[in-house]
Residue, then its C-alpha position, 0 to 999 in steps of 0.5 A: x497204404x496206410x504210413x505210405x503215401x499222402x495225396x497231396x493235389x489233383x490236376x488235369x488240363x484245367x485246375x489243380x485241387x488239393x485232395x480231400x476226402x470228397x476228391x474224385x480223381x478221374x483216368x487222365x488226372x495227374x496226383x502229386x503225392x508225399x511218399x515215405x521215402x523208408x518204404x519206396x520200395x513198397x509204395x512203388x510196388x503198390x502204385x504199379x499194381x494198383x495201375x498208378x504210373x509214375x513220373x519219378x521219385x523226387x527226395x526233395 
């Protein structure tokens, strides 16, 4: 996954965290995430199989 997404926070129902290191991300958290757009594809595929869901990609 290296050069292909960054982590950016971590929410669930009550508070919204940056990620770090120490960040433990439980079933049910939501992550926001900086993805290379030059390798969508690759993050997609990583994501899925690594039992992420998506909400969508966003260029902005």
């Amino acid at each position: 996954m290296k050069n292909l997404t960054l982590p950016l926070t971590s929410h669930n129902n009550e508070t919204i965290v940056p990620v770090s290191d120490q960040t433990k991300i439980k079933s049910g958290d939501q992550v926001t995430f900086l993805v290379n757009l030059r390798r969508k594809e690759e993050a997609e595929e990583w994501f899925r199989g690594n039992g992420w869901k998506s909400n969508d990609f966003s260029p902005t």
